[in-house]
C-alpha distance (Angstrom), angle and dihedral (degrees) to the residues before:
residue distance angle dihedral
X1 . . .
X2 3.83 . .
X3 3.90 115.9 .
X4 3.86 123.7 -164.8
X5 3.57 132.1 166.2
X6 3.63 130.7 17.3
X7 3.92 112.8 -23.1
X8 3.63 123.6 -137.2
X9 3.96 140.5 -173.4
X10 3.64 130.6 -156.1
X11 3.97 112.6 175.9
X12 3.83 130.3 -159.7
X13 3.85 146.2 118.4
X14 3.24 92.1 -98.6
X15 3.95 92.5 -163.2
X16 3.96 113.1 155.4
X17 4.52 97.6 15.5
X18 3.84 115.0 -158.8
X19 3.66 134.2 161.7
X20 4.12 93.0 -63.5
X21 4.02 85.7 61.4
X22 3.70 88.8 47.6
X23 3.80 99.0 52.6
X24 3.96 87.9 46.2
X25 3.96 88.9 55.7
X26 3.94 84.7 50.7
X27 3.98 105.1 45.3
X28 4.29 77.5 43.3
X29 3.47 95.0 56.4
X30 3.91 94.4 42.2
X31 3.73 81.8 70.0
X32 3.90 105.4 48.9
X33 3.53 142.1 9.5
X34 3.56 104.1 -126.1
X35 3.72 116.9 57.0
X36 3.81 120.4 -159.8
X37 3.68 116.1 -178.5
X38 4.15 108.9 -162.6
X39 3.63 100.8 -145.4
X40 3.83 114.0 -143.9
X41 4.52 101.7 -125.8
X42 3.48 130.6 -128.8
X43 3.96 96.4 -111.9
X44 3.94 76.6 52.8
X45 3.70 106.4 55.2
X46 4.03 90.8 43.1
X47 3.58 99.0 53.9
X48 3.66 126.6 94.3
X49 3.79 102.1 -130.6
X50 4.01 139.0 176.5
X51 3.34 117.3 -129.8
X52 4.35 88.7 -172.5
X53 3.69 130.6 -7.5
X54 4.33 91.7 -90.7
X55 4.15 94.2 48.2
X56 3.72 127.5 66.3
X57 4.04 114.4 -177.6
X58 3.79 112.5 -156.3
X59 4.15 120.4 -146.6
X60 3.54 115.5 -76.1
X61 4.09 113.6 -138.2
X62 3.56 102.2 -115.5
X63 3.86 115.4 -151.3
X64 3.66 93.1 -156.2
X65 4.05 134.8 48.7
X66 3.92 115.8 -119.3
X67 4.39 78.5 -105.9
X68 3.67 93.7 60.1
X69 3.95 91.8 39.6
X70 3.58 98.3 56.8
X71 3.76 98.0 40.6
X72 3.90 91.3 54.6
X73 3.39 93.1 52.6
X74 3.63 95.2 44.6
X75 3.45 88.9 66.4
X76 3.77 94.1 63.3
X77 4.11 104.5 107.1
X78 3.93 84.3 -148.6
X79 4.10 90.3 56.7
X80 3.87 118.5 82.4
X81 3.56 101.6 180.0
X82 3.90 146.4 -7.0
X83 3.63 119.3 -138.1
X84 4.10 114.8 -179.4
X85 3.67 118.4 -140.1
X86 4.04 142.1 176.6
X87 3.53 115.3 -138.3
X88 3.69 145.2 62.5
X89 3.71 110.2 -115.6
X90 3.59 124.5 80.7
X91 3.88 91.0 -152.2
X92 3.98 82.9 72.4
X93 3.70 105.4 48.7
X94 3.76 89.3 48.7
X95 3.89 84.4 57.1
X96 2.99 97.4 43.5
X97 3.96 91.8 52.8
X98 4.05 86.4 48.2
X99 3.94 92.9 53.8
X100 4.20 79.2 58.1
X101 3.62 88.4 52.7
X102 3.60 97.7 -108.4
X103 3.84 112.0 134.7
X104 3.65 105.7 -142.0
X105 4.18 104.2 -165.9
X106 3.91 93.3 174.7
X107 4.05 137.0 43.8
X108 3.63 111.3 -165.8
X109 4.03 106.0 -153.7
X110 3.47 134.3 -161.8
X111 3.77 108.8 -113.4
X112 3.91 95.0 -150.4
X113 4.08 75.9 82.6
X114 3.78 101.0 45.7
X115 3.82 108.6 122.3
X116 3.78 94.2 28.2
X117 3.63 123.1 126.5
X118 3.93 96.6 -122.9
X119 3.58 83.4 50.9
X120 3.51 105.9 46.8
X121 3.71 89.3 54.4
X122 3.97 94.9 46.2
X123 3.92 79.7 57.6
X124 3.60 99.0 51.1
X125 3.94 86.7 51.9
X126 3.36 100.7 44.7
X127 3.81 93.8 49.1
X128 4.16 81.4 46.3
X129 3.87 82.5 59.1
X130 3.57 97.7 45.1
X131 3.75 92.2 -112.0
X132 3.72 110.6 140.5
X133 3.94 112.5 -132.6
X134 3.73 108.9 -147.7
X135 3.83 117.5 172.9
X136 3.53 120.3 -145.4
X137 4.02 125.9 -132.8
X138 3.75 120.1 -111.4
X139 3.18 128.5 -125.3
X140 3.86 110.4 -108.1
X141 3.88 115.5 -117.8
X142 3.66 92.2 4.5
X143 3.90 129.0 109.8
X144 3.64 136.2 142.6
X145 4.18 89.0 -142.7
X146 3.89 85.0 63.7
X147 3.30 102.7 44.7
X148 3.98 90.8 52.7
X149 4.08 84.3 55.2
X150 3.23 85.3 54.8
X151 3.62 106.4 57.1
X152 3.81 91.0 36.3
X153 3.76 85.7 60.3
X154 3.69 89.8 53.4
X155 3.56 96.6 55.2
């Protein structure tokens, strides 16, 4: 695949989209012209994983496989490719996408995170890395956590 421009990431699970996801794709791809969304795997989502030594994460249900993930958001014009990945920090899947020889110049974060330790150090590297952290406004009244509370409660 042919890259040109300025390369970003944006990173997520990206389970049950709606028109928050949709407005994220757009503000990202208002600043860069290749889009790469890192797509959070199966194996991922169902493990139970530490982010530090004092927080513990349980699985999240995911309604849809990796498959059906990546094919949705595929079909977004403003997406230009989906890359999966297996980790929590940002910092990582942009090196990882470097060791491939793709030279990610912007990380597009989710500002639910901003302040957080994991984050502030993912900044720090990718500003040591010249990779410009950017984090993208969310969409008031609008999140894909809520809407799975939701339709549990309906059930």
């Amino acid at each position: 695949m042919k890259r040109t421009g300025t390369i970003g990431v944006f990173w997520g699970r990206f389970d049950l989209l709606h028109i928050g996801h949709l407005n994220a794709f757009e503000f990202c791809k208002e600043h860069c012209d290749h889009l790469i969304l890192g797509i959070a795997s199966d194996d991922y989502c169902n493990a139970k994983r530490s982010y530090d030594d004092s927080t513990t994460v349980t699985p999240r249900k995911m309604w849809n496989s990796y498959a059906s993930r990546k094919r949705l958001l595929e079909a977004f014009r403003q997406v230009d490719e989906v890359y999966a990945y297996g980790h929590s920090c940002p910092y990582v899947l942009c090196m990882e996408l470097r060791e491939k020889g793709i030279e990610v110049e912007a990380a597009f974060l989710n500002p639910e995170y901003e302040g957080t330790e994991l984050y502030n150090e993912a900044v720090e590297k990718l500003n040591a890395e010249g990779i410009k952290p950017i984090f993208v406004p969310r969409t008031k009244d609008v999140s894909s956590t809520e809407i799975k509370e939701i339709q549990s409660q309906r059930n």
